[in-house]
Each structure stands twice: as C-alpha cells, then as structure tokens.
N, C-alpha and C positions, 0 to 999 in steps of 0.2 A: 504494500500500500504506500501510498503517495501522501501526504498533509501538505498542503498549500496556506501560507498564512497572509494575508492582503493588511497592508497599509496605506496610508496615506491622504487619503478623501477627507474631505471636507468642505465647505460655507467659502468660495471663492466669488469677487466682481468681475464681470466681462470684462475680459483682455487681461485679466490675472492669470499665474501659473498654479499647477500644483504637480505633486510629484507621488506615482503611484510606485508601491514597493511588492512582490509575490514573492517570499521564500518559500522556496520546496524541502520537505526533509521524506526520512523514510526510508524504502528502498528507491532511489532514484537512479534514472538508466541516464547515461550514457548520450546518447541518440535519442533527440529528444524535440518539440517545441515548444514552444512557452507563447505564449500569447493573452492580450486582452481582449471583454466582449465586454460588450453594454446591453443593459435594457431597462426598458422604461414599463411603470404599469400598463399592461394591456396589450403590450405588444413584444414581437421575439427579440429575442438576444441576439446581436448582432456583432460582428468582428469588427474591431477596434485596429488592431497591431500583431504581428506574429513575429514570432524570431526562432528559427530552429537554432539548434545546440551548433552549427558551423556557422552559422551567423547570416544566412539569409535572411532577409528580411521582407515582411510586405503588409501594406497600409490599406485602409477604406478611403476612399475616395475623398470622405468628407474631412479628414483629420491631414491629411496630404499637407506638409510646409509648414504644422502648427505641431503636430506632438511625435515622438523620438523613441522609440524602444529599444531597450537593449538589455544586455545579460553581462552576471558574472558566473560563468558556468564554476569558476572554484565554489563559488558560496549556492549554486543551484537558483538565483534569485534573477528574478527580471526586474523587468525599472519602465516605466513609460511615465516621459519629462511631458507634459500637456502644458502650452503657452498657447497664448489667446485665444484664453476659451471665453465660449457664448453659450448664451444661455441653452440653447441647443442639447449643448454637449451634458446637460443635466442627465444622468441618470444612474442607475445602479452601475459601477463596474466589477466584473467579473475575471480573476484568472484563471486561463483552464493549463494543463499538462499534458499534455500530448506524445503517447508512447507506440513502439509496434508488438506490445506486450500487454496479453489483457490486464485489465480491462480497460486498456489502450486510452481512455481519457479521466481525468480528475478537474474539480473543480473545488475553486475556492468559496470562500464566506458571502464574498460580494463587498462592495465600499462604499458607498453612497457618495457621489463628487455633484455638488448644486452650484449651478453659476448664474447669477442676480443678475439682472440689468440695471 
C-alpha cells in the first residue's frame, strides 16, 4: 500500500500563489507518476498536472504558463507551484499515485485551495 499525504491549500486572492505538497510513503515503486486532479461539487475530477518518476511532464490546458509540477523522487513527494490563480481554479485538489502494480492507483485526502476575487 501507498499513503499519500496533501498539503498546502488554502484562502488565497486572485493572482496570489500557493504551493501544493503530496508525500508518498509505504511500499513505493520505482516507476511511477505522480500527478494532481481537481474537482468541484457536482462535477468530475479532472487533471490538473502529471509528472512520471523520469520527469515527463504534462498540463491541462487551463493551468498552461501559471502553475509548475514537479518531484523529489528521493523524498517520493511532488510539489505543484500555482501563481495567478483565479477564482476559477477554486476547488478540491486531489493527489493521485500512479503504479503498473495493483492496485495500480492511490489517492490522497484532497486540499481545498479557494481563490477570492
């Protein structure tokens, strides 16, 4: 098993930063991705940021030039730097763990990140 632990969320104003934190502990593999999702009440969770364990990366469309992921694969932990966010960007975020070993994904707590106008 995997434990995923989320920090970071919080009460931020439009075009403020905030900085999200996922450590992994457990049996953690190797070969891996790491990624954030979002969602809001009443609708699906939706991908945010991904970064496999060799450092691929890739973005949603809508966070493209505003928010940065990345990893310490020593510490198992990712990181996603969010600058100029809008109110938009309000909602739960989620990190998932993504393995090719069942049960192949984990998910974290959730964070709640709100951004005011």
């Amino acid at each position: 098993q995997v434990q995923l632990v989320e920090s970071g969320g919080g009460l931020v104003q439009a075009g403020g930063s905030l900085r999200l934190s996922c450590a992994a502990s457990g049996n953690t593999f190797s070969i891996n991705v790491m990624g954030w999702y979002r969602q809001v009440p009443g609708k699906q969770r939706d991908v945010v940021a991904t970064i496999s364990s060799g450092g691929s990366v890739d973005y949603a469309d809508s966070v493209k030039g505003r928010f940065t992921i990345s990893r310490d694969n020593a510490k198992d932990t990712v990181y996603l730097q969010m600058n100029g966010l809008k109110p938009e960007d309000t909602a739960i975020y989620y990190c998932r763990y993504s393995t090719t070993t069942y049960p192949y994904d984990y998910w974290g707590q959730g964070t709640q990140v709100t951004v005011s106008s």
